[in-house]
N, C-alpha and C positions, 0 to 999 in steps of 0.2 A: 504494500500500500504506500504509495506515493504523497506520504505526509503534505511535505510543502507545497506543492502543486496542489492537492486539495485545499488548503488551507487558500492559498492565493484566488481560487476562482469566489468570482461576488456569490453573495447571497441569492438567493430565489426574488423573498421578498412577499411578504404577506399580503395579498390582495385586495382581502375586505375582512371585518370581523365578523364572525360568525353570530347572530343572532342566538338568543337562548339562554337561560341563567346556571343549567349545568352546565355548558362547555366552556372548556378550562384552555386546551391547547385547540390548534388550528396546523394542520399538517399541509407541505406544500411537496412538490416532488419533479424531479424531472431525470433525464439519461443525460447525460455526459460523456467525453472521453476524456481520459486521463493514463498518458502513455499509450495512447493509441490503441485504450481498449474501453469499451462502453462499461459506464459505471452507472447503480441507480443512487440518484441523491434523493435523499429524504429529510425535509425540513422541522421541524415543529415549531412553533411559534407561540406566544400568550396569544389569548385570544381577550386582547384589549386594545385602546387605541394608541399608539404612540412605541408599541411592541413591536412592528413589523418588520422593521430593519434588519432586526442580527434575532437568528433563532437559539433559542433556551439549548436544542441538542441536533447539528447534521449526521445525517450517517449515509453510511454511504458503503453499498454491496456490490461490488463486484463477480465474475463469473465465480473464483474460487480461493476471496479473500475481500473483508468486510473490517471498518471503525467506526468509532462513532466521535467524533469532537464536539466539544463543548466549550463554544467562545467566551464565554465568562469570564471562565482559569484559564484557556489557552490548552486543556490538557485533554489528551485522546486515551478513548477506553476499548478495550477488547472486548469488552462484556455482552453478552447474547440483547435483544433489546427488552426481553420479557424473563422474568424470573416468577416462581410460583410456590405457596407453600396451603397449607389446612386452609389458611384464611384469606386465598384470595389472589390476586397476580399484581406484581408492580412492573411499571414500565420502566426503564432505565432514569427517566429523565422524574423520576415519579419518588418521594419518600413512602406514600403511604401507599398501602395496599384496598385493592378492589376488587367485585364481585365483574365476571366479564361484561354480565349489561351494565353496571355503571360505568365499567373503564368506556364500552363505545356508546356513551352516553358524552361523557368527558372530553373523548379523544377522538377527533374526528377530522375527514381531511375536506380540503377546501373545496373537492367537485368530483363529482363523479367520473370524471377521463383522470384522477389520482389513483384512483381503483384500479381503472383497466389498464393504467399504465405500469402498476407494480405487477399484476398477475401477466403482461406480456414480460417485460421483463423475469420474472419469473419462473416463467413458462411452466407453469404447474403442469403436472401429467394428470391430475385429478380433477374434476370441476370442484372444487369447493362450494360453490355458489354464493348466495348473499351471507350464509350463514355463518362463514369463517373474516373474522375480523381483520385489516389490510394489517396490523402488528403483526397478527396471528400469521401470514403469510409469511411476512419477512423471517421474523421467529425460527421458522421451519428451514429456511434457508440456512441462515447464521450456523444453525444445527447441524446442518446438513455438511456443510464447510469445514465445520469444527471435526466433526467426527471422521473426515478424512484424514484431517492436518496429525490430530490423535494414534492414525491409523498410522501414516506416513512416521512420523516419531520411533511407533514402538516399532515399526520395521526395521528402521535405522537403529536401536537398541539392542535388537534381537538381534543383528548383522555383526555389529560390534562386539555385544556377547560373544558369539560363534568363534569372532576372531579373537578375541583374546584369550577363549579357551584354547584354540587350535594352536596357540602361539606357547602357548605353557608346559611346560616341560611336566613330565610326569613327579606322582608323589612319590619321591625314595622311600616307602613304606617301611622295609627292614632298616634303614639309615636311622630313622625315624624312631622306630619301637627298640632299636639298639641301644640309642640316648636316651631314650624314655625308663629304660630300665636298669641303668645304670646311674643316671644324674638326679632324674623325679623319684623313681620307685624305690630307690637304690637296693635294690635286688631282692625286695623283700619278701619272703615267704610264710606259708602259713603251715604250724604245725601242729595238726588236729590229735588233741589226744585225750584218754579215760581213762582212770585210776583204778586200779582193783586190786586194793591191800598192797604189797610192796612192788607191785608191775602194774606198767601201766602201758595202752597202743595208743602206738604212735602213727598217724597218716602225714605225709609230707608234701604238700604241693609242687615241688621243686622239684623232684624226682617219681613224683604217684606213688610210692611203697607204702606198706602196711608193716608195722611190725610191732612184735610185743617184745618188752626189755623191761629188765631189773632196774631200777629209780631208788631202791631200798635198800641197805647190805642185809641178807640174810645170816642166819645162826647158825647154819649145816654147813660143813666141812665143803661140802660139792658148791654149795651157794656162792664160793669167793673165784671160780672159776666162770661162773656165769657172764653173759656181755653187760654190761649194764652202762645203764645212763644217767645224764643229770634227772633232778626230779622236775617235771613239767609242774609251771605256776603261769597262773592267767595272767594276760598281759607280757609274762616275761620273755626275753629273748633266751633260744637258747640253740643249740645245732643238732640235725638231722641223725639219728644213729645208723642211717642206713647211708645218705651220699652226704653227708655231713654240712651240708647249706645252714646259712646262719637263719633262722625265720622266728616266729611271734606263738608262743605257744598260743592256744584254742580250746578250752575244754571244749570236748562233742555237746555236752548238753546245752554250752549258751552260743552254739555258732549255726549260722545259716547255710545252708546250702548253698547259697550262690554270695559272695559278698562281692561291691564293685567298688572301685574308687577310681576317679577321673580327675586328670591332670592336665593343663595345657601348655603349648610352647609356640615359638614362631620360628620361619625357617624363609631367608631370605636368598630367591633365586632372579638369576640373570632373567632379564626380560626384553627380547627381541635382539635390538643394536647395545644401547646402551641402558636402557629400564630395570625396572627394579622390581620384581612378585614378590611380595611380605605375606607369608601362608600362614594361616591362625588354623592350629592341629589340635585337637582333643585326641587322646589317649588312655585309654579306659583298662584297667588290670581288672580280671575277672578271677578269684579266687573258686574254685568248686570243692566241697567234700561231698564224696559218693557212701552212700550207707545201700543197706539193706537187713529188712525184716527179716527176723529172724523168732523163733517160739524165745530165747530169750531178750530178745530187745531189739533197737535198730545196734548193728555192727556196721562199721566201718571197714569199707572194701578197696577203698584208694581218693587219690585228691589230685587235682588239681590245679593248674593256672592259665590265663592265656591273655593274651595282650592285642588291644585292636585298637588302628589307629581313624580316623575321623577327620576330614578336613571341613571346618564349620567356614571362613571366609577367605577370600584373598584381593588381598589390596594394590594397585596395579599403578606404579610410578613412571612417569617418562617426563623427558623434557617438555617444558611448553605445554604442557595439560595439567588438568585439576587429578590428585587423587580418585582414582576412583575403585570403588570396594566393590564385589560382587558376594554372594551370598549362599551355599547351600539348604537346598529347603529341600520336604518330605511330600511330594501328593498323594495323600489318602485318597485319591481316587483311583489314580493306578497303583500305587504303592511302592514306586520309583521315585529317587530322588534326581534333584534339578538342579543349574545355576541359573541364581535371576542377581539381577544389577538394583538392587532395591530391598532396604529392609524390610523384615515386618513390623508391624504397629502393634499398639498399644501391650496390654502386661508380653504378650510371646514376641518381643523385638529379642532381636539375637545381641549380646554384648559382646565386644572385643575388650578381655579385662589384661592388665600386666599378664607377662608370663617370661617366663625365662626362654632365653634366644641361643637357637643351635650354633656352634662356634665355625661353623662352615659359613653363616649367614656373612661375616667381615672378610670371608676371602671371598665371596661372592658380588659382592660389593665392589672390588677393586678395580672392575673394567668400567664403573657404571658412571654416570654424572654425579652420585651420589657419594662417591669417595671421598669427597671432604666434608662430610656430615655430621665430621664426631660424634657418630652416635654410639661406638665401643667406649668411648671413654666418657661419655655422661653417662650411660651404664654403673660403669667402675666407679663412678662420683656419686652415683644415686644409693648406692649398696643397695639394692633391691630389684624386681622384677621391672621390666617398663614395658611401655605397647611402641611399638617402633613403628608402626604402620604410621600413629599419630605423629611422631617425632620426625618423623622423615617429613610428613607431609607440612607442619609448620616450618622446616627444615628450606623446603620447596616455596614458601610464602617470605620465610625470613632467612633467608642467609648469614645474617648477622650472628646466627646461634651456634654456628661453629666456633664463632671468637669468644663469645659466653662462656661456652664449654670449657676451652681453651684456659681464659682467664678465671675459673675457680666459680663461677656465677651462675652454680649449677641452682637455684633456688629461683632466680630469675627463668631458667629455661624450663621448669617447674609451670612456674604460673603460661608462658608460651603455648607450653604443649596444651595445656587445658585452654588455652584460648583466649586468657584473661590479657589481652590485649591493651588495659588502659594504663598498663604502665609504659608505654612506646610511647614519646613523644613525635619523633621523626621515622617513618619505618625505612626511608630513603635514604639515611645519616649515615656516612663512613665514619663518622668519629662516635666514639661511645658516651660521651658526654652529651653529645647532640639527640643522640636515638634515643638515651633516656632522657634528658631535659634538665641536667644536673649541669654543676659549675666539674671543671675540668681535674680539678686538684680532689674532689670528692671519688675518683675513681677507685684510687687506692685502698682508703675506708671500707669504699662498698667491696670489695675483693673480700677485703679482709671477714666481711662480715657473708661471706659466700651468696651474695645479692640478698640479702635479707628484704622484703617489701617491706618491711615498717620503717627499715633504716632510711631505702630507697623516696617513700612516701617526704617523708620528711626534707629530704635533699632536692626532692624538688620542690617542695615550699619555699628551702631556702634561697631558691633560685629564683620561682615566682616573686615573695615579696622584696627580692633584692637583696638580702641578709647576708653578713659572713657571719656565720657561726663555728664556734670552734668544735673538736672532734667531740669530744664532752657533750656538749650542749645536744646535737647531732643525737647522738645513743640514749642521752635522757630523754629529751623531746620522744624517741620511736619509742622508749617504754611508758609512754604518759598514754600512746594508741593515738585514736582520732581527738584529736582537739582542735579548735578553730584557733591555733597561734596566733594567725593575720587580726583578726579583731582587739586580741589583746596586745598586740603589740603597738597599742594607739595610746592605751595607758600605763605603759611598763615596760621596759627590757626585757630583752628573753632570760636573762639569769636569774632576776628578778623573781620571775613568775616562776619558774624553776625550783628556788630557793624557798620560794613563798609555798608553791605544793608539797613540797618535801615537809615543811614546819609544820603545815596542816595537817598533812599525815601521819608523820610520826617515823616513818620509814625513810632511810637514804638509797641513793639509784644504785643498781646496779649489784644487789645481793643476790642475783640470783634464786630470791624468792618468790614463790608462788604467790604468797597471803602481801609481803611487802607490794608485788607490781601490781596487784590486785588493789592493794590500798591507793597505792598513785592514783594509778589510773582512775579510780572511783573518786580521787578527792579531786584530779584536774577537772574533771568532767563537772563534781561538783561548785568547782569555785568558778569555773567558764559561764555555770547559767548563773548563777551571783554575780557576775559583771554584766551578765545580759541582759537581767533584771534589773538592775542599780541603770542601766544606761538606757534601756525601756521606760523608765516612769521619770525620767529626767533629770535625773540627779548631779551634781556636778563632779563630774569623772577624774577632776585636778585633784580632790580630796583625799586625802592619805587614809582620814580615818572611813574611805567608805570606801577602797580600793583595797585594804589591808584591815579587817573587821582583826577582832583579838581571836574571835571565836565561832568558825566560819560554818559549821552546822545550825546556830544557834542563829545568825546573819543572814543566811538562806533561807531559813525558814521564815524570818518576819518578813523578807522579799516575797515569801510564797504568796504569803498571807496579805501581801500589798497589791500582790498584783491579779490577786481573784478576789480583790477584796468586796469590787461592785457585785459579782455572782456569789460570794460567800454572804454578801447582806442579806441579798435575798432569797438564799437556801437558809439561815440563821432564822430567818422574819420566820419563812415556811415550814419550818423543826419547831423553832419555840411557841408556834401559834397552836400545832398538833400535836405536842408531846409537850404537854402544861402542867405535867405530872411529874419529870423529871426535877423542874425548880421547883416543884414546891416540896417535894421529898428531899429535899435537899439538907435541910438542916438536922432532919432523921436521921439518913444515913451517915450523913459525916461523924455525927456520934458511933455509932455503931461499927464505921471502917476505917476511922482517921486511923493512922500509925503512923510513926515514924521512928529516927533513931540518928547516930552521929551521920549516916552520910545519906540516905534516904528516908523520903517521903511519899506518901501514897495517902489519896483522897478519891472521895466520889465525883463524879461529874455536876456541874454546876447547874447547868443546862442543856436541852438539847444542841444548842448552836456551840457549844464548847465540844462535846462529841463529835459534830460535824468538823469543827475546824481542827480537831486531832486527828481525824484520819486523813484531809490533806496534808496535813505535815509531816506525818508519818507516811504515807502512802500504803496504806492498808483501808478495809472496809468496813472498819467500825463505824463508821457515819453514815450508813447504810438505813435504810427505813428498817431493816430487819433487825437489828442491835436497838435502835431506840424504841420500837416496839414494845420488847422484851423489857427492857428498862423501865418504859415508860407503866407498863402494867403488872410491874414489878417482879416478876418471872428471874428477871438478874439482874446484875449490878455492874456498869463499866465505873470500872477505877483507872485513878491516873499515875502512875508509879515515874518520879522524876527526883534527882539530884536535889539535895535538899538547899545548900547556895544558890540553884537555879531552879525555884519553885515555879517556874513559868514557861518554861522550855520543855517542849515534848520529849519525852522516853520511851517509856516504856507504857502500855496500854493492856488491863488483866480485866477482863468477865468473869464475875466470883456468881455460884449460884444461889437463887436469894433462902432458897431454901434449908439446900443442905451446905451451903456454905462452903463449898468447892470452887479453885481454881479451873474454871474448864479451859481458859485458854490464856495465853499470854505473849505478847509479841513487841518488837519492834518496827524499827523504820524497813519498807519494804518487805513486810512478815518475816524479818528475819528475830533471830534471837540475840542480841549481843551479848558479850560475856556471859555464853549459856551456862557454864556449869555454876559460876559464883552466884548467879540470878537465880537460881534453879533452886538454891540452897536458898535464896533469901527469901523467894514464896512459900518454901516448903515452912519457913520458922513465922511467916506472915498466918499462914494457913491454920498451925497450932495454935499461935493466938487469937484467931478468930473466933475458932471455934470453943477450944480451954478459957479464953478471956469471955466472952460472953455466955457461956455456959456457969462462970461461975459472978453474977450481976454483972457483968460486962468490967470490971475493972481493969486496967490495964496492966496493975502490977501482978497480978494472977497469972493474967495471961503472958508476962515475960517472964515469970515463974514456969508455967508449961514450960515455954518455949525453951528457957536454959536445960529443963528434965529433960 
C-alpha cells in the first residue's frame, strides 16, 4: 500500500448532509488508481455542516491489500473495518458498539450508485442483495485479504522451519547420554535390597544381578569363610557385591518400580557457514526393580537402569538475524512429535531454564561469529548453571558484553541477559563510561564492586546531578537503596545527610549487617519523607532546627499528622460523633488500667479521634470502625503503651479484653513488634497486675506485689 501517494490525493468531499436525526456518518466513495492499479476509496464523513472537507476515516481496498487513514492523527491502521463481540458490532471509526439495524441506521452512504459501486468493485460471487450492509461487504473482503496474507506467512514459516531443520546436524545421542552420566548422574546407581536376620538380597541396577550375602558376622566356624558385605542402610551409599559399582542402597519395601529423574544440558553446534544451534537436551535416568510373586512374598528377580535423551528446543544464531528458537511439541492426535517455531501458551509454555553446557559447545564455537562472546568465561565468573541461548542472543544485540565479561562486570551482564536494559545509557558507546552514563574515573570502583547495580545506580546520579563524590560517599549512598538524593541535596550536603542517617539510626555503613543496612535504609527513607513533608506544607527549609529534628520518629510523625490533618479533622468529627462512649468511659477506665513505672506508661484511649490518629502514626489498623466498635460497647479496651519522658508520642498500641482481662494483641509501628522479647516481659508483668491488682480492690501496691511473686 502506497502510503504517501494515498495520502496526497484530495478528499472526495461530502456532498450534502444527510437528513434525519439518527444518522451520524455520511459515507462517500469512488475507484482510483494508485500505482497503476485500481483502488476503492471509501470516505466517511460527520454528517453535519461545516464537516465535509476532511473525513473522520479513508480506507481504501485494493485487489489484495487494504488501510485505513485517519487525518486527524495522521496515523494508518490495518484493522479489519468491522469488529464484533455478544453485544453488538463496532465500526473502526466507531467507540461504541451496535445492534446491525442501528449501525445502518447510523451509517449510511451518500447514494445509491455508492452501493453499486462497492459491490462492482467487489465483485461479489454471491448476490447479497439489499440485505447485506455496504460495511458488511467490504468486511468480507478485508477478511478475505487477510487470510491469505496469514496463509502466505505460515508458508514462509513452514519453508524456513524445513530448512533449518534440514541444515542441523544430527543429535550425538550417545555423546550426549555419555556426559549425562558421568557429569549430571555421576554414575549413580541403585541398590535394591531386604534384610532377613544376618543376610540380606541385594539387586543392583548397574549390573541387573541378584544376590544374597552375609551383612552380619556369624558364630559358626564355616560362617567366617562366607562372602559377605557391608550392611545395607536406607539412603546410604555403598558398593555392588557382585560388579562392585558405587550406588544408593533401597530397601525393596519403600522403593518403586520405576523411579525417574530428569536432568538438563545445552550442546552448542556449528550452524551452516558460520551460525551457531544452542540444543536444550532433557535426559531422563530410569531406575527399574523387577520382582515377582511369589507364595512367600514379592522377590526380587533383577534391576535395572536406562538412560534416554530428549531434545525439548533449539535456538538458531546467524549473523544479521534475530534469534530465533524453535520448539519440540507432542500431537495427541497422531501421537508423533513435531518442530514448530512458536511456543506454547499459557501454564504448558515450554521453559528454557540454566543448565550446565557440554565442553564441546566452546570448540564448536570457534569457527562461528560468535567467538568473541565470552560466554566460557562468564560461565566461570557466574559459578553456576547459565542459559547461553539467552547470553549469546543479548550477546548479538550488545557486543559491549564481551568487554563486561572481560572487565570482572559479571553482575552487570546479569541484569543484560534478563533484559533489564535500563541500566544502558548509550547502547552505541565505545567507551564504558558512556554506555553506562557514569563519570570516567568511576570505572575502576565499579570493577571492583563486580558491576554491583546499586553501586552503579548511584554513579549515575552522581553524574546526572553533576556531583563528585568520593568513593565512600558512593558505597554509603548504594547501601541507603533508592533515595531521592537530588531533592535533598537542595538543603544539605551529601555527607551531611549521610552522617545525619547514620545518627538516626544508630548503625554505621558498611558492617556488613543485615539488621544494620536494614536500619539505614528504613531510617533514609524515613527522614527523605520528613523533608518532603516539612517542604510540602511550606516550611522554611534554611532552618536547622526543622532540617535536623533531635528526634526524627517523633518529627515524622507530627509531619504525619500535619499533613492529613484537614482528612484526620474530619474522620476525628466522624469517630467522636459515633463512638461517644469511648470519652465518656474514659475516666473509668483510666482508673482501672492506668500503670506505669520508671520508664513506661500505658493508659486508655481518650477518644475515638485519639484511636484514629494512633493508627496513622503507627500505620496499623487500630483506627478501624472495627476496634472502636468493640471499645466503644465495651467488649475491649485499646490502651496506649509509650515512653514515659514522651507521654505523647506513639509506641506501642495493646487491646486488653474487657472481660477476662487479656492481652489479645499488641503491636507496633507497621505491626511490627519492637524490642519483642523485653516488651513481651513487660505485658506479661502488666497483665499480672491487672488482673492480681484489681482482683484484690484494684490497689496498685497488691498488684506490684503479684507482679514481683
Amino acid at each position: 500500500m502506497r502510503k504517501k501517494e494515498i495520502e496526497g490525493i484530495p478528499y472526495l468531499g461530502l456532498k450534502r448532509v444527510k437528513r434525519g436525526k439518527l444518522v451520524e456518518h455520511v459515507t462517500m466513495t469512488d475507484i482510483k488508481e494508485v500505482g497503476q492499479k485500481p483502488c476503492l476509496f471509501v470516505e466517511v464523513y460527520r454528517n453535519r455542516k461545516g464537516a465535509g472537507e476532511v473525513p473522520v476515516v479513508r480506507i481504501v481496498v485494493a485487489k489484495d491489500d487494504f488501510g485505513s487513514y485517519f487525518p486527524e492523527t495522521g496515523t494508518w491502521s490495518r484493522g479489519r473495518i468491522k469488529s464484533e463481540s455478544w453485544s453488538g458490532y463496532n465500526l473502526i471509526w466507531r467507540e461504541d458498539r451496535l445492534l446491525e439495524k442501528e449501525m445502518d441506521e447510523r451509517e449510511v452512504l451518500q447514494s445509491p450508485e455508492d452501493l453499486e459501486r462497492i459491490a462492482g468493485f467487489l465483485g461479489d460471487e454471491k448476490d447479497w442483495g439489499s440485505s447485506r450492509s455496504w460495511w458488511w461487504r467490504i468486511d468480507r473482503r478485508q477478511e478475505a485479504i487477510a487470510c491469505k496474507e496469514r496463509l502466505r506467512k505460515w508458508e514462509r514459516r513452514k519453508r524456513a522451519l524445513e530448512e533449518r531443520g534440514a541444515n542441523t546436524e544430527e543429535l550425538p545421542e550417545q555423546r550426549i547420554l555419555q556426559y549425562a552420566e558421568d557429569s549430571l548422574f555421576l554414575r549413580e546407581h541403585r541398590l535394591y535390597y531386604k534384610k532377613h536376620g544376618a543376610r540380606a538380597t541385594v539387586a543392583c541396577s548397574g549390573c541387573g544381578g541378584v544376590s544374597d550375602r552375609r551383612w552380619k558376622p556369624g558364630q559358626s566356624y564355616e560362617s567366617q569363610f562366607e562372602a559377605r558385605m557391608e550392611e545395607p542402610r536406607m539412603g546410604a551409599h555403598g558398593r555392588c557385591p557382585m560388579c562392585g559399582r558405587l550406588g544408593k542402597f533401597v530397601p525393596q519395601g519403600k522403593a518403586r518400580t520405576t523411579e525417574r529423574s530428569t536432568r538438563h544440558l545445552f550442546l552448542g553446534q556449528r550452524y551452516r557457514e558460520d551460525g551457531l544451534v544452542v540444543r536444550y537436551v532433557a535426559v531422563e535416568k530410569t531406575w527399574r526393580l523387577e520382582l515377582e510373586c511369589t507364595d512367600s512374598g514379592d522377590e526380587m528377580t533383577g534391576a535395572g537402569e536406562e538412560l534416554m535423551a530428549v531434545e525439548i528446543a533449539r535456538t538458531y544464531l546467524e549473523p544479521g538475524k534475530k534469534a530465533q528458537t524453535d520448539f519440540q511439541k507432542h500431537s495427541w492426535a497422531s501421537g508423533e512429535n513435531f518442530w514448530d517455531d512458536c511456543n506454547l501458551s499459557g501454564m504448558n509454555n515450554i521453559n528454557i531454564r540454566p543448565a550446565p553446557i557440554m565442553r564441546e559447545t566452546y570448540e564448536n564455537m570457534k569457527g562461528t561469529f560468535l567467538r568473541y562472546s565470552a560466554i566460557e568465561e562468564y560461565q566461570k565468573a557466574a559459578g553456576e548453571d547459565i542459559n547461553p541461548a539467552d547470553y549469546l542472543a543479548r550477546y548479538m544485540e550488545t557486543p559491549q558484553m564481551e568487554v563486561l565479561v572481560k572487565m570482572g562486570l559479571t553482575k552487570l551482564v546479569d541484569e543484560l541477559v534478563r533484559c533489564h536494559y535500563g541500566i544502558v545509557e548509550d547502547v552505541d558507546a565505545k567507551r564504558l563510561d558512556e554506555f553506562l552514563g557514569i563519570r570516567k574515573e568511576r570505572v575502576g570502583q565499579l570493577v571492583r564492586h563486580k558491576g554491583d547495580k546499586h553501586i552503579l545506580e548511584v554513579m549515575k546520579k552522581e553524574k546526572r546531578l553533576g556531583q563528585n563524590w568520593t568513593e565512600a560517599q558512593v558505597e554509603q549512598l548504594a547501601e541507603l537503596g533508592t533515595v531521592g538524593i537530588g531533592d535533598i541535596l537542595d538543603y544539605m550536603g551529601t555527607q551531611k545527610f549521610l552522617n545525619r542517617v547514620s545518627k538516626y539510626a544508630g548503625c554505621g555503613y558498611g558492617t556488613m549487617c543485615s539488621r544494620a543496612s536494614a536500619r539505614l535504609k528504613e531510617t533514609a527513607m524515613l527522614y527523605q519523607d520528613y523533608l518532603g513533608m516539612r517542604k510540602k506544607l511550606g516550611y522554611d527549609m534554611t532552618n536547622s532546627a526543622y532540617l535536623f529534628p533531635r528526634k526524627l520518629e517523633a518529627a515524622h510523625a507530627k509531619m504525619v499528622a500535619e499533613c492529613n490533618k484537614e482528612e484526620c479533622d474530619r474522620r476525628m468529627q466522624e469517630v467522636n460523633s459515633r463512638f461517644r462512649m469511648i470519652r465518656k468511659n474514659y475516666s473509668k477506665l483510666r482508673k482501672r488500667f492506668f500503670f506505669q513505672d520508671d520508664e513506661y506508661m500505658i493508659r486508655p484511649a481518650r477518644d475515638a479521634g485519639e484511636i484514629v490518629m494512633e493508627g496513622r502514626i503507627l500505620h496499623h489498623c487500630v483506627g478501624g470502625d472495627n476496634y472502636l466498635e468493640k471499645h466503644d460497647a465495651g467488649r475491649s479496651v485499646i490502651l496506649f503503651l509509650r515512653h514515659r519522658q514522651e507521654p505523647e508520642v506513639p509506641y506501642i498500641t495493646v487491646e486488653v479484653m474487657a472481660e477476662t482481662l487479656e492481652i489479645r494483641q499488641w503491636y507496633g509501628e507497621h505491626d511490627k513488634k519492637p524490642d519483642r522479647d523485653r516488651m513481651q516481659k513487660w505485658m506479661d508483668v502488666y497483665a499480672t497486675w491487672l488482673k492480681c491488682g484489681n482482683a484484690a480492690a484494684g490497689g496498685m501496691e497488691a498488684g506490684m506485689m503479684a507482679a514481683g511473686a
